[in-house]
GUVO-590409 format. One record per residue (C-alpha): residue in one letter; residue number from 1; y, x negated, z negated. Coordinates in steps of 0.25 Angstrom, whole numbers, plus 2048, in hexadecimal, padded with zeros to 3 digits. Example, Ala and Ser with C-alpha at 12.3 -4.5 7.8 and 13.67 -1.06 7.14 Angstrom:
BEGIN
<pt res="a" n="1" Y="7EE" X="7CF" Z="7E1"/>
<pt res="s" n="2" Y="7FC" X="7C9" Z="7E3"/>
//
This chain:
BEGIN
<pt res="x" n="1" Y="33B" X="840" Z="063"/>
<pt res="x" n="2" Y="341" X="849" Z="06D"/>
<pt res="x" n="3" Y="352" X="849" Z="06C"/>
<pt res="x" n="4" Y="358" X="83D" Z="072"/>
<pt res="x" n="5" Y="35D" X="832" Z="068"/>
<pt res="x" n="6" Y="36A" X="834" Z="061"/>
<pt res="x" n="7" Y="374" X="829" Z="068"/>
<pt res="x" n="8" Y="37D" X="821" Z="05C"/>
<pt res="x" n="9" Y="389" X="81B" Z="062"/>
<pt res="x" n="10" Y="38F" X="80F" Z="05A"/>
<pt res="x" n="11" Y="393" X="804" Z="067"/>
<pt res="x" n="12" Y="392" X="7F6" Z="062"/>
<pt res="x" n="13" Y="396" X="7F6" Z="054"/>
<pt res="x" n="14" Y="38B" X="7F7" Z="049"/>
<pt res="x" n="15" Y="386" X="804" Z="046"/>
<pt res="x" n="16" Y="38B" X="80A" Z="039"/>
<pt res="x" n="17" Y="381" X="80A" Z="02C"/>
<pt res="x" n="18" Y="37A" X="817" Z="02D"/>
<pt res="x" n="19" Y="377" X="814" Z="03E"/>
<pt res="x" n="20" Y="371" X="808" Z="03A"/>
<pt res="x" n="21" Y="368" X="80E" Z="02D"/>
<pt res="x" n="22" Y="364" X="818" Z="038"/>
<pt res="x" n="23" Y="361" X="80F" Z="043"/>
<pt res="x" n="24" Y="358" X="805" Z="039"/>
<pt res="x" n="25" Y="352" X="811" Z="034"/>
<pt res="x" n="26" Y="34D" X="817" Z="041"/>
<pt res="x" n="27" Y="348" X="80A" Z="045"/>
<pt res="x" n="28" Y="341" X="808" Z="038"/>
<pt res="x" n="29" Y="338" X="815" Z="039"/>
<pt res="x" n="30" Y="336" X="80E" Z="048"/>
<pt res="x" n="31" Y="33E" X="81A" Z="04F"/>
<pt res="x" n="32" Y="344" X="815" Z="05C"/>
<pt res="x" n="33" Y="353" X="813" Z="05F"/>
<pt res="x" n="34" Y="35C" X="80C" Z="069"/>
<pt res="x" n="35" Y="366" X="801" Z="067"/>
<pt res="x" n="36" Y="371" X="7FB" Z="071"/>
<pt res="x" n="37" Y="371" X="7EC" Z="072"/>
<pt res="x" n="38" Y="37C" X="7E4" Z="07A"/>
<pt res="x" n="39" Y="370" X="7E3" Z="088"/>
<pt res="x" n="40" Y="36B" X="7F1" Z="089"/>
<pt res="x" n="41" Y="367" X="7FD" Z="07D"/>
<pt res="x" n="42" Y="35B" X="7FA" Z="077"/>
<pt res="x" n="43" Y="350" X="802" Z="071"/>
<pt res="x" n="44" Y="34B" X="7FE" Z="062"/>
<pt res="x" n="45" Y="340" X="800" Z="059"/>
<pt res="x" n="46" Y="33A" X="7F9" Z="04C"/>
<pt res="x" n="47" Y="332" X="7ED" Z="052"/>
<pt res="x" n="48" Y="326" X="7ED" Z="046"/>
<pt res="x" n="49" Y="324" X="7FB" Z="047"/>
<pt res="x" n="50" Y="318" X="7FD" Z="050"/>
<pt res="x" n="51" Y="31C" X="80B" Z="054"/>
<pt res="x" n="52" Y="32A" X="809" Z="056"/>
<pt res="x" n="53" Y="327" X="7FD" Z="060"/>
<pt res="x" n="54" Y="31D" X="807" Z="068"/>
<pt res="x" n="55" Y="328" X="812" Z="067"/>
<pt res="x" n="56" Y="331" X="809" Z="06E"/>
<pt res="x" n="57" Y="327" X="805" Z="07A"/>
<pt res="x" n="58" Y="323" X="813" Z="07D"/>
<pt res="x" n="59" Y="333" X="816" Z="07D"/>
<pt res="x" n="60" Y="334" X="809" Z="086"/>
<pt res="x" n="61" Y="32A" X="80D" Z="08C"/>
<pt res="x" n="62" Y="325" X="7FE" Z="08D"/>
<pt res="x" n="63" Y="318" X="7F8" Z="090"/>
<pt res="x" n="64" Y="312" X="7F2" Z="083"/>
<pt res="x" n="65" Y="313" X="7E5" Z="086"/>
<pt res="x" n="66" Y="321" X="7E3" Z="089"/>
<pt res="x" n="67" Y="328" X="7E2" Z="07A"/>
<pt res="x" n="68" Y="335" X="7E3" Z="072"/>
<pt res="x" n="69" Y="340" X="7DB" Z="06E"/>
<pt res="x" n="70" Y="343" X="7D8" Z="060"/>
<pt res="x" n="71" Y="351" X="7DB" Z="05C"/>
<pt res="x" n="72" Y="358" X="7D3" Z="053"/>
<pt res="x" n="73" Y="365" X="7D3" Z="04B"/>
<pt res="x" n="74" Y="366" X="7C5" Z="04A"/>
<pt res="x" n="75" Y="364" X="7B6" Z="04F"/>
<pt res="x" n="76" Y="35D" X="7B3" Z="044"/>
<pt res="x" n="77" Y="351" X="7BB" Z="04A"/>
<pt res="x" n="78" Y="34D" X="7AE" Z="051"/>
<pt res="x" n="79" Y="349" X="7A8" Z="044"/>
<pt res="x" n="80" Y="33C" X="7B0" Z="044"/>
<pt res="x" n="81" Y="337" X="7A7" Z="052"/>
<pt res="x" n="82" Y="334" X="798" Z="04E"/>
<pt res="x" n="83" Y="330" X="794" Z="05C"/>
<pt res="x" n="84" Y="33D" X="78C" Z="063"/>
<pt res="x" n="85" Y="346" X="792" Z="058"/>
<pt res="x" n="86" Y="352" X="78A" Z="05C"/>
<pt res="x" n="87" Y="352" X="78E" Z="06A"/>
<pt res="x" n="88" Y="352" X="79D" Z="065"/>
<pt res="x" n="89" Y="35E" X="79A" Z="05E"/>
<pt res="x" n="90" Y="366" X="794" Z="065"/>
<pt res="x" n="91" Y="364" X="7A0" Z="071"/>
<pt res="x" n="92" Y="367" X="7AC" Z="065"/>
<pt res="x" n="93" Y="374" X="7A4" Z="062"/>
<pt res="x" n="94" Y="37A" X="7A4" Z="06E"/>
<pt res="x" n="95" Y="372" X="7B2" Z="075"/>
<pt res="x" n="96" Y="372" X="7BA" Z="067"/>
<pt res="x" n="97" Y="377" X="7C4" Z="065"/>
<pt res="x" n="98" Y="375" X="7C8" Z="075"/>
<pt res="x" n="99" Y="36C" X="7CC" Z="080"/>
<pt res="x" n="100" Y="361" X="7C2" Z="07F"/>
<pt res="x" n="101" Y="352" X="7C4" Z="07B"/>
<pt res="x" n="102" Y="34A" X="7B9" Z="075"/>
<pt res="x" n="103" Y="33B" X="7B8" Z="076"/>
<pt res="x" n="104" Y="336" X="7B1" Z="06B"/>
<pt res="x" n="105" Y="328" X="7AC" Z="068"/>
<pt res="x" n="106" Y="325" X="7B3" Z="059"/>
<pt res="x" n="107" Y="323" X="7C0" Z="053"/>
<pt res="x" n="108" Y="32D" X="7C1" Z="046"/>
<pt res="x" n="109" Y="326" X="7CE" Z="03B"/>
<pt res="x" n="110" Y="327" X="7DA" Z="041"/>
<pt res="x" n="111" Y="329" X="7D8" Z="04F"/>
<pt res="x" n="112" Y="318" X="7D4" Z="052"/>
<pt res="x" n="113" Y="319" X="7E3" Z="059"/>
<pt res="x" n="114" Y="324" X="7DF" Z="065"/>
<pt res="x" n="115" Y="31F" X="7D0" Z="065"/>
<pt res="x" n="116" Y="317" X="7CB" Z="071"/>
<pt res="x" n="117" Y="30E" X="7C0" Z="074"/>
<pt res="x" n="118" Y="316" X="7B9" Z="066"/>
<pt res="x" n="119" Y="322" X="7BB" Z="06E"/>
<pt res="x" n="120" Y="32F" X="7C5" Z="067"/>
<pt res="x" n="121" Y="33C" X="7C9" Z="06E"/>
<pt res="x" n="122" Y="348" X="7C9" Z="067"/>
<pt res="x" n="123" Y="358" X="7CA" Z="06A"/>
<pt res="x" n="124" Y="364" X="7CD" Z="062"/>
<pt res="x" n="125" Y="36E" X="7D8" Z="069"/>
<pt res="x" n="126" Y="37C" X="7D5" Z="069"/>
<pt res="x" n="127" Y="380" X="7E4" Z="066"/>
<pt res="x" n="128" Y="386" X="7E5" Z="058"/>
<pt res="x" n="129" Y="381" X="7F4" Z="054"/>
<pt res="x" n="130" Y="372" X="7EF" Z="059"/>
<pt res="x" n="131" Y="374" X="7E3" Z="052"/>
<pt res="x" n="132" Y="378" X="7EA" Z="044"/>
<pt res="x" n="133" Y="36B" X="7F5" Z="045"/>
<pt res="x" n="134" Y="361" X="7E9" Z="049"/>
<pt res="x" n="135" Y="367" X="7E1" Z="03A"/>
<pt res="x" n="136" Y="366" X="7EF" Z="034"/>
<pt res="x" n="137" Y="355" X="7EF" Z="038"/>
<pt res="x" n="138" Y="34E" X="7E6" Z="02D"/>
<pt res="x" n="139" Y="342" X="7E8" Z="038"/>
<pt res="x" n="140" Y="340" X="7E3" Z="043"/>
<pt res="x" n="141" Y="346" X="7EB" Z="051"/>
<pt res="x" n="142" Y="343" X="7E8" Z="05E"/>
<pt res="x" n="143" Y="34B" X="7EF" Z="06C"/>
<pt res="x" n="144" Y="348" X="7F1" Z="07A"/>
<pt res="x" n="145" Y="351" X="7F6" Z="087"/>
<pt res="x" n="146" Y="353" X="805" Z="086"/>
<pt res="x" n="147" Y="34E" X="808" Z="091"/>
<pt res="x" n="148" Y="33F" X="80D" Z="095"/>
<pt res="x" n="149" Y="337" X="802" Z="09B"/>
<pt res="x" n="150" Y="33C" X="7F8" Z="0A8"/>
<pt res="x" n="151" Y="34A" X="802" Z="0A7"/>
<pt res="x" n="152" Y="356" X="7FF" Z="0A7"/>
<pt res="x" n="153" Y="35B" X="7FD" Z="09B"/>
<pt res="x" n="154" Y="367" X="806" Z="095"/>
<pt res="x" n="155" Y="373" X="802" Z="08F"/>
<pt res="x" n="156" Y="379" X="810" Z="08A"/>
<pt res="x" n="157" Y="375" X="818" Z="07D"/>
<pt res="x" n="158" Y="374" X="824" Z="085"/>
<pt res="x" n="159" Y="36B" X="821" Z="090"/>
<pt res="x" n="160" Y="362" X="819" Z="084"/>
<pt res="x" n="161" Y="361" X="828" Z="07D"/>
<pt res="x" n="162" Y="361" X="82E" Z="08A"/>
<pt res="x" n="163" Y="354" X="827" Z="090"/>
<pt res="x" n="164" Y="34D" X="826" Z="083"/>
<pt res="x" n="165" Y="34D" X="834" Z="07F"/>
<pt res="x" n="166" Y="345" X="838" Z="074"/>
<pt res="x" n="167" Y="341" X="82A" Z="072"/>
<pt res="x" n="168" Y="34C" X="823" Z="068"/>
<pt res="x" n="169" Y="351" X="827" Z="05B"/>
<pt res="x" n="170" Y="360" X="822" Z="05C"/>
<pt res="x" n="171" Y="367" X="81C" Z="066"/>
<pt res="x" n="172" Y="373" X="812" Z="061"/>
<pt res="x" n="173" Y="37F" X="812" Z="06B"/>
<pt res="x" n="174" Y="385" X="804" Z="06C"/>
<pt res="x" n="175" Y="38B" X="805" Z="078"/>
<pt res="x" n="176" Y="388" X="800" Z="087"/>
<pt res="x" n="177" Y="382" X="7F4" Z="086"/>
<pt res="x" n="178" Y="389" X="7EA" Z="089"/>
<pt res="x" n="179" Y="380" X="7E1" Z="094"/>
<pt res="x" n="180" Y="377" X="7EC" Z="098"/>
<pt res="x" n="181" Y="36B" X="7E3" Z="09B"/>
<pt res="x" n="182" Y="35F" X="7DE" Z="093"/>
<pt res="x" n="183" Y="360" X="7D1" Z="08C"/>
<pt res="x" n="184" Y="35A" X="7C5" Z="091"/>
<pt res="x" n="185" Y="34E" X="7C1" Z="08C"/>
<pt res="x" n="186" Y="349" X="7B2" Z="088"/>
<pt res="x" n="187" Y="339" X="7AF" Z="083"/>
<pt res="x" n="188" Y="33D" X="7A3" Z="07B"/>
<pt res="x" n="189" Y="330" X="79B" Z="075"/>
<pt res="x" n="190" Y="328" X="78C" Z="075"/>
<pt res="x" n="191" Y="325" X="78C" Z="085"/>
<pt res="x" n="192" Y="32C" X="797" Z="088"/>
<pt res="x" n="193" Y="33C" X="79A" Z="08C"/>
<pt res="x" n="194" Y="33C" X="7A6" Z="096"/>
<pt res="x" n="195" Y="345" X="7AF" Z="09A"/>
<pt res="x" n="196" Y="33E" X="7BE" Z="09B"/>
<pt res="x" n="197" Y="34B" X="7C5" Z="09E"/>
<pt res="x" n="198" Y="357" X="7BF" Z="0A2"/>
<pt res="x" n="199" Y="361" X="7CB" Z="09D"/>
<pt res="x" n="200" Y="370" X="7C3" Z="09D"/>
<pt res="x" n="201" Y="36B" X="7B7" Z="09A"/>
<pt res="x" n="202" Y="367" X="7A9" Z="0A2"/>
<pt res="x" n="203" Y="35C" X="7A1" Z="09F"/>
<pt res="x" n="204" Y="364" X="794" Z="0A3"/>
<pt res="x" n="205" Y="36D" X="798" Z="097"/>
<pt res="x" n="206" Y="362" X="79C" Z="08C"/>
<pt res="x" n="207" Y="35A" X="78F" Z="08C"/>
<pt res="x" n="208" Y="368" X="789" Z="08D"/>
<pt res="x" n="209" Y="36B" X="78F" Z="07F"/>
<pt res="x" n="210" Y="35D" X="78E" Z="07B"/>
<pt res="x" n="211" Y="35A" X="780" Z="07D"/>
<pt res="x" n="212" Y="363" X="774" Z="07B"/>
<pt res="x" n="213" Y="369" X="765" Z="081"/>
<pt res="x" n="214" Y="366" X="75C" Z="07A"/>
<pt res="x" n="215" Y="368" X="74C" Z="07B"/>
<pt res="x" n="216" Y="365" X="740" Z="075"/>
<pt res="x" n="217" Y="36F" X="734" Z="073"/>
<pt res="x" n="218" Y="36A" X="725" Z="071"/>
<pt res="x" n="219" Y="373" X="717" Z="075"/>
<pt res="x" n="220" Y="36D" X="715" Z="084"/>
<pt res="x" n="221" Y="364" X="722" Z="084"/>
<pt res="x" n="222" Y="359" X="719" Z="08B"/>
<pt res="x" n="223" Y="350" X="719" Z="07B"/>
<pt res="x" n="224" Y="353" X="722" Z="070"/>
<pt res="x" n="225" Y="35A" X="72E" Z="078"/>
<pt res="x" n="226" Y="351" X="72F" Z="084"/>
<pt res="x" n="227" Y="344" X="72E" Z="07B"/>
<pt res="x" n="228" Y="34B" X="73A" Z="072"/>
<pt res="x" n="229" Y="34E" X="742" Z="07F"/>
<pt res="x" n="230" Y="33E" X="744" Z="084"/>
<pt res="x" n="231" Y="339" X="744" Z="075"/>
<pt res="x" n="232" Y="342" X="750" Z="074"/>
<pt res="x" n="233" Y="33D" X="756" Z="082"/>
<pt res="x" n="234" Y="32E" X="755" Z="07C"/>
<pt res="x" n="235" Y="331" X="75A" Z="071"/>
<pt res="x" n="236" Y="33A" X="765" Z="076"/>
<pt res="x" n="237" Y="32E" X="76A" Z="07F"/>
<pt res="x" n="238" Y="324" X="76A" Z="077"/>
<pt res="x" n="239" Y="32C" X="772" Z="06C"/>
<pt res="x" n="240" Y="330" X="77B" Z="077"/>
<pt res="x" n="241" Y="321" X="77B" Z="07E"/>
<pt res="x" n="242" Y="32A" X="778" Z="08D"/>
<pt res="x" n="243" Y="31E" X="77A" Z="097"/>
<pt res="x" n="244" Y="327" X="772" Z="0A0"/>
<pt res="x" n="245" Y="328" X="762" Z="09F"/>
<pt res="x" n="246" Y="334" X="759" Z="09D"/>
<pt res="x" n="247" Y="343" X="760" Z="09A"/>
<pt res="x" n="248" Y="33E" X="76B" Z="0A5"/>
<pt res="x" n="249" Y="338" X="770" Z="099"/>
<pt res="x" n="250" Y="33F" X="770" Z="08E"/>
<pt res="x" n="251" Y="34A" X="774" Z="097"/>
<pt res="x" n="252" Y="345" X="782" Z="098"/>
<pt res="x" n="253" Y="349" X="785" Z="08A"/>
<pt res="x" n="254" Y="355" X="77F" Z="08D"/>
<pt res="x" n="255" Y="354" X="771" Z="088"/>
<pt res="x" n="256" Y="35C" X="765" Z="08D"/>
<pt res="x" n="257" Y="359" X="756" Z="088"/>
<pt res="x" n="258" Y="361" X="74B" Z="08C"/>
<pt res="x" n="259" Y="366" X="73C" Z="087"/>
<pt res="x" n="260" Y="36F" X="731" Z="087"/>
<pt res="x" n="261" Y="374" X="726" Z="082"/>
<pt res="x" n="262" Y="383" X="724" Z="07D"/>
<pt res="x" n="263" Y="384" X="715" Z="083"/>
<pt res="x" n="264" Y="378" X="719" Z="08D"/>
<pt res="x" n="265" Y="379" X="714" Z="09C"/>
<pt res="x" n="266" Y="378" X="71C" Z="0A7"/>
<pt res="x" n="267" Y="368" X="71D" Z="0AC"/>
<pt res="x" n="268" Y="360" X="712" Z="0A5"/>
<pt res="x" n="269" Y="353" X="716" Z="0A2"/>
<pt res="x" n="270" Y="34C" X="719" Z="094"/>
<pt res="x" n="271" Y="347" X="70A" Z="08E"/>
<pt res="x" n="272" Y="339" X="706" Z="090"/>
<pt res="x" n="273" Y="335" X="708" Z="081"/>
<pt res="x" n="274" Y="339" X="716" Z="081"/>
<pt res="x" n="275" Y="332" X="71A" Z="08D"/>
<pt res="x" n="276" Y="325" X="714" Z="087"/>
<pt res="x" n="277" Y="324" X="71A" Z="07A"/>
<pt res="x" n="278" Y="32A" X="727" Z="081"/>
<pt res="x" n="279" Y="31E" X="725" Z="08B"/>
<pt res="x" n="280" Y="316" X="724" Z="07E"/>
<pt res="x" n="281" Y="319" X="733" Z="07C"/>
<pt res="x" n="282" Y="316" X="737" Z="089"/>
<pt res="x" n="283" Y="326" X="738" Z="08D"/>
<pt res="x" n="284" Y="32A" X="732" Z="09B"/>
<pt res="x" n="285" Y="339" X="72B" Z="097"/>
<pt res="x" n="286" Y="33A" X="723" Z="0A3"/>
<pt res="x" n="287" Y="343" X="72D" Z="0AD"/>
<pt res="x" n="288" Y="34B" X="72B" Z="0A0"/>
<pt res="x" n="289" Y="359" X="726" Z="0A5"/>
<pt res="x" n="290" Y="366" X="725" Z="09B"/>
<pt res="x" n="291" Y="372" X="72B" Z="09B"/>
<pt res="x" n="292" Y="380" X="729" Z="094"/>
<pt res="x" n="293" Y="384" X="733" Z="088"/>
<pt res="x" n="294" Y="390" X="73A" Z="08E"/>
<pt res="x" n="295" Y="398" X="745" Z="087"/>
<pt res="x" n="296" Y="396" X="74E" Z="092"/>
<pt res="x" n="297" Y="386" X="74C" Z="090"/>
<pt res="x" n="298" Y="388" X="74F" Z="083"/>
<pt res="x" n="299" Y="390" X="75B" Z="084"/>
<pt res="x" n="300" Y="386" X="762" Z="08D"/>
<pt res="x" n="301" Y="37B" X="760" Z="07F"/>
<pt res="x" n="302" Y="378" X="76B" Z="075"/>
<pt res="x" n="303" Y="373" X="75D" Z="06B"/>
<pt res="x" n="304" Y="374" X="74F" Z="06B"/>
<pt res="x" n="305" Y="36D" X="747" Z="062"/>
<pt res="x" n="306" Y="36F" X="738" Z="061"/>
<pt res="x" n="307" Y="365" X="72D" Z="05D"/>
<pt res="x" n="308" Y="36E" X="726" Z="053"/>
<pt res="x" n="309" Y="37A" X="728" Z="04A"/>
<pt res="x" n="310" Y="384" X="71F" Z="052"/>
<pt res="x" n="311" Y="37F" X="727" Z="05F"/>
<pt res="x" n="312" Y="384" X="734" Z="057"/>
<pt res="x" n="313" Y="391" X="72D" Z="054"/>
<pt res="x" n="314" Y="394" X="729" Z="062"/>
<pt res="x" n="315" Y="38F" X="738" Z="069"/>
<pt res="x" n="316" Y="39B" X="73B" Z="05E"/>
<pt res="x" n="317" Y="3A4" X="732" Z="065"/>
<pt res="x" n="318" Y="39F" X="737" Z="073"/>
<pt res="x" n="319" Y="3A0" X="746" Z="071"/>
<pt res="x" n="320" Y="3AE" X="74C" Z="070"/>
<pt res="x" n="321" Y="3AF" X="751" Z="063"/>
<pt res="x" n="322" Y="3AA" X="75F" Z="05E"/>
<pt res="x" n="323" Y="3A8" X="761" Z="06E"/>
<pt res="x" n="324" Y="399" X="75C" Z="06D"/>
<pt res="x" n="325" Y="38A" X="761" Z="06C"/>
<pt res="x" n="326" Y="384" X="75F" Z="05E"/>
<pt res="x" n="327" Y="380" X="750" Z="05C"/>
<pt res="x" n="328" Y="377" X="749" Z="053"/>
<pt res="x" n="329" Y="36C" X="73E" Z="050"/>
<pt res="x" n="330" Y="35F" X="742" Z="056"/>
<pt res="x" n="331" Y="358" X="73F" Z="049"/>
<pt res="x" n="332" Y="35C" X="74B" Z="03F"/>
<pt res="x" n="333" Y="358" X="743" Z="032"/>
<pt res="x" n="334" Y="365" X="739" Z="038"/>
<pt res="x" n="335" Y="35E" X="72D" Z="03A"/>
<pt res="x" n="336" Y="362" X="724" Z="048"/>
<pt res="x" n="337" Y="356" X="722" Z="051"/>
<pt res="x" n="338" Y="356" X="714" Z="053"/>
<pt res="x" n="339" Y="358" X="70E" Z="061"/>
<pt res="x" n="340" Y="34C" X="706" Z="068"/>
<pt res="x" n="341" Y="354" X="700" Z="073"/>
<pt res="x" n="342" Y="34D" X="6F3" Z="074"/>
<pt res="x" n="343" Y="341" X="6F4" Z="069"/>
<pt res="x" n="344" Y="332" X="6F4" Z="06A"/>
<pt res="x" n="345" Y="32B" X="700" Z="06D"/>
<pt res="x" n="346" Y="329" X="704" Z="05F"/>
<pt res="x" n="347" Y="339" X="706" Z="05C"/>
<pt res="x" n="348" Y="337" X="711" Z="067"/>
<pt res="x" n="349" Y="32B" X="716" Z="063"/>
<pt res="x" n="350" Y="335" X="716" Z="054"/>
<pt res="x" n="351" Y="33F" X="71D" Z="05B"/>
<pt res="x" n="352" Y="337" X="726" Z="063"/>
<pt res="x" n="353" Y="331" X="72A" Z="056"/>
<pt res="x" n="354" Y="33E" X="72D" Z="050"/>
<pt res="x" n="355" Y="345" X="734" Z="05C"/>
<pt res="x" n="356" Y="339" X="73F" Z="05D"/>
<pt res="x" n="357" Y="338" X="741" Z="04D"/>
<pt res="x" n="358" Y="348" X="744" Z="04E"/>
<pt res="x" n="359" Y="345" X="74E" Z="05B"/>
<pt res="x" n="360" Y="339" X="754" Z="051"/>
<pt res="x" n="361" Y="344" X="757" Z="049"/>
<pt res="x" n="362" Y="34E" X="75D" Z="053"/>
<pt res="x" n="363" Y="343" X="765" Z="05B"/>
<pt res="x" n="364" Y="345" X="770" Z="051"/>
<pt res="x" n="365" Y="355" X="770" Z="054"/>
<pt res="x" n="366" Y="353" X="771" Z="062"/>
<pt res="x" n="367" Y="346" X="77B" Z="065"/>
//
């Protein structure tokens, strides 16, 4: 190919029928072309098309081992990961459509050619015309800065066609782009919550959406509550593989645990007959020290699950109404965890039993 590539201009809208039959069609045949997205103009090939990959890196001009992100046309894309699914959800929500690039472990069909190491990248582009031609593509695409290898990447139609001369068969014109810089990008997994580029966006802020607060209401939070708390933070790290010990750990993912006591007073330590049977799973409870069940706690939670019915009730009497995190029994089969304030070891060891099977059934909710 020797005439530089035929520039469509459309802005932001979605492309008309026939520039979308011809763009999916281009790609089909594993022909080359570039698209705008809302950070920089991307270019775009068919991603299980072997040739069409190797077409692309040549053009880039990029190393081999340096790989392609997967396009998508929608949040449902995240499905095809299993691993930390919630958390994965929860950062499409609130980053998709929009300049973040998720690092997933997993290899969906079709993408085994731009995977590495079990690991795929994947975003969704908040530019309407790109949206609409990735929906049109029953195949897989994937995109990478238009731009040659550690350039600058461009942000013009013109200067796309310009420096790629010879190399693409069309060039859609949506416009500028709108931010002008490469998205953020976030390698999200068991072990493993790491920003690789930061583009526009703060790490603070993505394990902040990523992860969640959560607390635990009892009566005196010195029994039921406390024990619910550290179960949940063993639980948490070892389905979040946390290398770290303790909250640091789960905190890296963005994780915050607390709990209270509705008629708690202020800094009374855990009873004895929970720190043994905590001790008994190799969990230290005696730095535990409670603390009351205010509304302004409360209101800093992204959960709140109570040991009993009436705790339920009074958190509804606590909280002003519709102005309040999601509340409701720890136990999602609705049965209270009964309180063993004052009981032989056992009645922990029963309540203990009863708190971690209802985190067992929460753990899947939350990561």
């Amino acid at each position: 190919m020797s005439e530089r590539a035929p520039i469509v201009a459309i802005g932001e809208r979605a492309p008309p029928g026939e520039l979308t039959a011809r763009v999916r069609a281009l790609l089909a045949r594993g022909a080359l072309c570039a698209l705008p997205t809302e950070t920089v103009y991307g270019l775009a090939a068919r991603a299980d098309r072997p040739e069409a990959l190797e077409a692309l890196r040549v053009l880039k001009g990029r190393p081999s081992e340096i790989t392609f992100t997967w396009h998508v046309a929608g949040r449902g894309a995240v499905e095809h990961f299993s691993e930390l699914r919630p958390l994965t959800r929860r950062l499409a929500e609130r980053y998709w459509p929009g300049p973040l690039t998720l690092v997933l472990r997993g290899v969906p069909a079709g993408l085994e050619g731009v995977a590495r190491a079990g690991w795929t990248g994947l975003r969704l582009p908040a530019h309407a015309a790109c949206a609409a031609l990735l929906s049109a593509c029953e195949f897989p695409v994937v995109m990478t800065s238009a731009n040659p290898h550690r350039e600058a990447p461009l942000t013009r139609a013109e200067d796309v066609a310009a420096r790629f001369d010879g190399g693409l068969e069309l060039v859609i014109d949506g416009g500028p782009s709108r931010l002008g810089e490469a998205s953020g990008v976030l390698a999200l997994g068991p072990g493993r919550f790491e920003l690789l580029r930061e583009g526009l966006l703060r790490l603070e802020d993505l394990r902040r959406t990523a992860g969640l607060r959560i607390a635990f209401v009892c009566t005196g939070n010195t029994c039921r509550s406390p024990m619910a708390e550290a179960m949940a933070r063993r639980l948490l790290a070892e389905r979040l593989q946390a290398e770290r010990a303790g909250s640091a750990g789960i905190a890296e993912f963005g994780f915050e645990l607390s709990s209270m006591g509705i008629f708690a007073a202020h800094g009374a330590p855990a009873s004895v007959g929970a720190v043994e049977v905590m001790a008994e799973r190799g969990i230290n409870l005696r730095d535990h020290r409670s603390r009351a069940a205010l509304p302004e706690t409360l209101a800093r939670s992204d959960r709140i699950y109570a040991m009993t019915a009436g705790h339920v009730e009074a958190l509804r009497a606590l909280l002003p109404p519709g102005r309040h995190p999601p509340f409701d029994l720890l136990d999602p089969a609705g049965a209270d965890i009964a309180d063993p304030l004052g009981g032989p070891r056992a009645a922990y060891q029963r309540s203990l039993a009863d708190i971690e099977r209802a985190l067992r059934a929460r753990l899947d909710e939350w990561a």
